[in-house]
N, C-alpha and C positions, 0 to 999 in steps of 0.2 A: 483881673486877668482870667481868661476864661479857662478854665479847668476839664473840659471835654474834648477828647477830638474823636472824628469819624472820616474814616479814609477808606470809598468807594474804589475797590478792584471789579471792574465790568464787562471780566474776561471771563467764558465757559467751553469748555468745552464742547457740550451740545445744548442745546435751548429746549428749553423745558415749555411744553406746550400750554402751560396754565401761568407761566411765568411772565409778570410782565412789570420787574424792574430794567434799568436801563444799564444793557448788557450786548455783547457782543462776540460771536466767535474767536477763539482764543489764535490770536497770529504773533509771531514771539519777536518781529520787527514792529509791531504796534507796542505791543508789554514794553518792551525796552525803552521805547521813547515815553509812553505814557507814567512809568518810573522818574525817567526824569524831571516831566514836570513836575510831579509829587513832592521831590527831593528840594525841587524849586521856590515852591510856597512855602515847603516847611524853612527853610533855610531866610525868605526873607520874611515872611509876615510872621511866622511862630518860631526866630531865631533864640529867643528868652523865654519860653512857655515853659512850665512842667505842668505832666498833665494828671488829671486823680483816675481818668479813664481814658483808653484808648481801643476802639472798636473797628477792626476792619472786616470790610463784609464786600458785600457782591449781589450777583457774578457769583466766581467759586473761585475766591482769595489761593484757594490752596492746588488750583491747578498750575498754578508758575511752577517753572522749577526752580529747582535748588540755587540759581547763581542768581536768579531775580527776586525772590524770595527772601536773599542776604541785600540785596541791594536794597530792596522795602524795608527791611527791619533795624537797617543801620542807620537810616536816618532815624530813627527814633530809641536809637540806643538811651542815649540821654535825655531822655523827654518824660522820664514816668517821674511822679513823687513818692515820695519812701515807701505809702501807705496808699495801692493801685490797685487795677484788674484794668486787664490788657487783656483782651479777646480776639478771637479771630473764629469766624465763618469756615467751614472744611466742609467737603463731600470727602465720604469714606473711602471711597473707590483709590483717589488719591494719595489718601495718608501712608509713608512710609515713614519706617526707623529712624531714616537722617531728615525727614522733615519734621519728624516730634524734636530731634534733637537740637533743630536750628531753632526750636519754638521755646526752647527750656532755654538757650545759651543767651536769648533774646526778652528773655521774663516774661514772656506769653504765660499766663495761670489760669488763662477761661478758653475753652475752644465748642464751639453752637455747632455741631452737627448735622447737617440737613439730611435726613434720614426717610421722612413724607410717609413710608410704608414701607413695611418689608415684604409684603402680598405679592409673588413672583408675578402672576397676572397683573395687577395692578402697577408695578414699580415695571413694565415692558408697555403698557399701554401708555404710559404718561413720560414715556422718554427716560428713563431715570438709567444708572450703565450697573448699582451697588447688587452688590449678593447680600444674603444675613452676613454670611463667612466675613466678609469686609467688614461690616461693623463690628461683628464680634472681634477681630480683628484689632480693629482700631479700639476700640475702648478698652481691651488692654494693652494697648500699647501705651496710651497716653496714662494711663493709670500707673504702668511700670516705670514712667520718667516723672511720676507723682505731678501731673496735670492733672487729679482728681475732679477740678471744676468742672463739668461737664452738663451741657445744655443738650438735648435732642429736638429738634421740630419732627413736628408729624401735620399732616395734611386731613382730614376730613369730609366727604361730601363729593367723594368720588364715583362713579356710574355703579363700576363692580364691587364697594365698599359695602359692608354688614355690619353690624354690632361686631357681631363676630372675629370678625378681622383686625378692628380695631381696639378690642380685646385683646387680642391673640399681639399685637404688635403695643401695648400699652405691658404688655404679661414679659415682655421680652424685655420690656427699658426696667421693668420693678424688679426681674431676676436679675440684671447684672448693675444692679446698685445707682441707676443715674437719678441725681439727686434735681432737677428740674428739665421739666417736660413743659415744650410751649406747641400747643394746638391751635392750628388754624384755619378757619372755614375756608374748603375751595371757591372763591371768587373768580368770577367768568368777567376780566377786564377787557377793555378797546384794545385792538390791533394785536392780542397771544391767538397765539395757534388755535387755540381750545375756541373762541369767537370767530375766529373763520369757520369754523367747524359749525358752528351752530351748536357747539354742547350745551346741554338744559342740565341744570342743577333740579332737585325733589327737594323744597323744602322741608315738607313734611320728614323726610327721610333724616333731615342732615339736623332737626330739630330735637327729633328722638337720640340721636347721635352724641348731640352736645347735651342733653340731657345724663346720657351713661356716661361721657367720660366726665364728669361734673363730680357723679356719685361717685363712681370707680374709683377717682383718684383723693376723694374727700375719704373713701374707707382706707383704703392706703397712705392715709395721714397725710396727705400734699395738701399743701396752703394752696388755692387760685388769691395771688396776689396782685393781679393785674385781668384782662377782660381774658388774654389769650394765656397767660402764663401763669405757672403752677410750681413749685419748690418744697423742699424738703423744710428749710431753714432760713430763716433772714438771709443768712452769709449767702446762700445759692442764689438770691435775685440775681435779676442783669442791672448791675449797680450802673452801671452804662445809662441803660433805659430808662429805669427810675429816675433818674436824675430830669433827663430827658421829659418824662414824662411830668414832673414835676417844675417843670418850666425852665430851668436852670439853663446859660445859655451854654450852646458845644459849637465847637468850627466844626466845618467840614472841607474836606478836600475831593478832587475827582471828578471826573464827568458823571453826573447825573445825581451827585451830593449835594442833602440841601444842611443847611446850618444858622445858628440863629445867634446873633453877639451884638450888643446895644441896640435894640430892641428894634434890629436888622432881620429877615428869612432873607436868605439867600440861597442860590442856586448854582449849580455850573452845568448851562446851555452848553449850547453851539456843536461842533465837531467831538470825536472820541480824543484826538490831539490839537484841536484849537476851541481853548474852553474858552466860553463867553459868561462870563460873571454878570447874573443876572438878581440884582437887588428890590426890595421893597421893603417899606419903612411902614412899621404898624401904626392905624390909629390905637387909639386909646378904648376904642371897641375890639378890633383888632385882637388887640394883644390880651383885652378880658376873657374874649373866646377862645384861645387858645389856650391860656391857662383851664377855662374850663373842660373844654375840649380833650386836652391831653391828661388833666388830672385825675377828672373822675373817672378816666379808665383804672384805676387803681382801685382794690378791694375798701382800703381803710381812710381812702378818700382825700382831703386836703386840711390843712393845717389852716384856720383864721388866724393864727397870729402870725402869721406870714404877711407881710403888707399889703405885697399883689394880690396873694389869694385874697384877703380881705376886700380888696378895693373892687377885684372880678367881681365878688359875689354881693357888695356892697352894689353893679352897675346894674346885676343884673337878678338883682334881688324880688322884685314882684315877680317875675318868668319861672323862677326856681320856685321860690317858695308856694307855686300855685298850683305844684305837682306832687302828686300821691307816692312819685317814685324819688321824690328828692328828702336827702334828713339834715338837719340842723342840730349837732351838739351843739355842747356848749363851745369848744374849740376845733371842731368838727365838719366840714360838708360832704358830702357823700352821696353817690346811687344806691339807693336799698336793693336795686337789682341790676347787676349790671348787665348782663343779659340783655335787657330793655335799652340799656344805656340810650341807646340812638331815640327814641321817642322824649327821654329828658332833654339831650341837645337841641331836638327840633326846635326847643321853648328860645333856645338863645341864637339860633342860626337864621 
């Protein structure tokens, strides 16, 4: 029985011009019906689940208010196993008192912050509504209802971005104690704001970039335990992801969630309220690249006595092994730099 779930909320309040998951202005007669479908699925296909994680994201999960918010969380009142992390996606701007408190009454213990930059030019250029004061804000709030787990994203590879800046906003998450930090390169996809625009990313620029925050946060004792994510301690991974990332199968729910259960990817197409469940069934190639794909984004790489992973790297065994970036313990496979990562996959794609 599958032990993951992920539940796409794809309501924002403004659209974020580099943004291009599948999201949609916040309209509170959509919210309310798109609740109920949720309620729907859980109720017939995951009537008997418990789950070891549960992850809701976006969008910006935490712009619902307070009566939708209850209505999302009670379906899943009884869905967690004794021994969880329950997360949820929040923009700061939004976090108030009584939604930390519906997030504690509900065992929420993880909440991923999307924070991108605090750089006042930056965070007005790129659409974003947060002050510092909100997040500082927020992070002790959720610290005082002892939500200690706390994730920040930050963004990278921005026009007006410096060393400096992101310096100065990496200086911000180490003074107020957050124990993982996930960095992610600005990506210029099909159909965000940012591609109509024609915005041009500096390699060169965003190169030196992931360079400092690499060291920065390697002198500040943070593990990179995955390509974009960085933590204090085992306990602070997104036990979520890892999982995820480690092939293991998760449902998903939602428009624009994809999910993967007997050796099923699945998706939910179609309208924002008439989803179209959209399947495919892996070959046996397939489903070897994906476990590669997904694993060796991990610093410590993949376990061979794991069956699949054996069998993955058993398919595609001459392609790895004929790369200077690929290692082989003895129980072991791994990118010796992950960085590169993408020139190792080319071998198996």
């Amino acid at each position: 029985m599958v032990k993951s779930l992920y539940i796409h909320i794809p309501f924002c309040r403004k659209i974020c011009p580099y943004c291009a998951f599948v999201r949609q202005l916040y309209c509170q007669k959509k919210v309310d019906k798109y609740l109920i479908l949720i309620e729907k699925i859980i109720e017939s296909k995951y009537k008997n689940n418990k789950f070891k994680t549960i992850y809701i994201g976006g969008g910006t999960p935490n712009c619902l208010t307070i009566k939708q918010l209850v209505k999302l969380l009670d379906c899943l009142a009884n869905k967690l196993l004794p021994k969880y992390e329950f997360t949820i996606e929040c923009n700061p701007e939004f976090v108030t008192r009584q939604q930390v408190e519906i997030f504690k009454k509900y065992k929420i213990n993880r909440v991923s912050l999307g924070i991108q930059t605090l750089n006042k030019k930056i965070v007005k250029s790129i659409g974003r509504l947060h002050k510092r004061q909100d997040i500082t804000r927020t992070i002790k709030l959720f610290k005082k209802f002892k939500i200690s787990n706390l994730s920040c994203d930050l963004i990278y590879g921005f026009k007006q971005q410096s060393i400096a800046t992101i310096k100065k906003d990496l200086d911000f998450l180490i003074k107020n104690k957050i124990k993982h930090i996930s960095c992610y390169c600005l990506e210029i996809k099909p159909k965000t704001i940012f591609a109509q625009q024609n915005y041009k990313l500096d390699e060169n620029k965003i190169e030196k970039q992931l360079k400092f925050i690499i060291q920065y946060l390697k002198q500040k004792k943070f593990m990179r335990y995955e390509v974009s994510n960085w933590c204090k301690t085992t306990k602070n991974q997104s036990h979520h992801n890892v999982l995820i990332w480690q092939t293991n199968e998760w449902a998903a729910i939602g428009w624009g969630a994809h999910g993967f259960e007997n050796n099923v990817c699945y998706r939910y197409g179609g309208d924002i309220l008439k989803w179209k469940l959209i399947k495919k069934t892996l070959t046996r190639k397939e489903l070897y690249q994906q476990v590669l794909i997904m694993g060796l984004r991990l610093s410590k790489g993949l376990n061979l006595q794991n069956k699949l992973v054996n069998e993955s790297y058993n398919f595609f065994k001459k392609e790895l092994d004929s790369s200077s970036l690929f290692i082989k313990n003895k129980n072991t496979i791994k990118c010796c730099n992950i960085n590169l990562l993408n020139c190792l996959l080319e071998k198996i794609i």
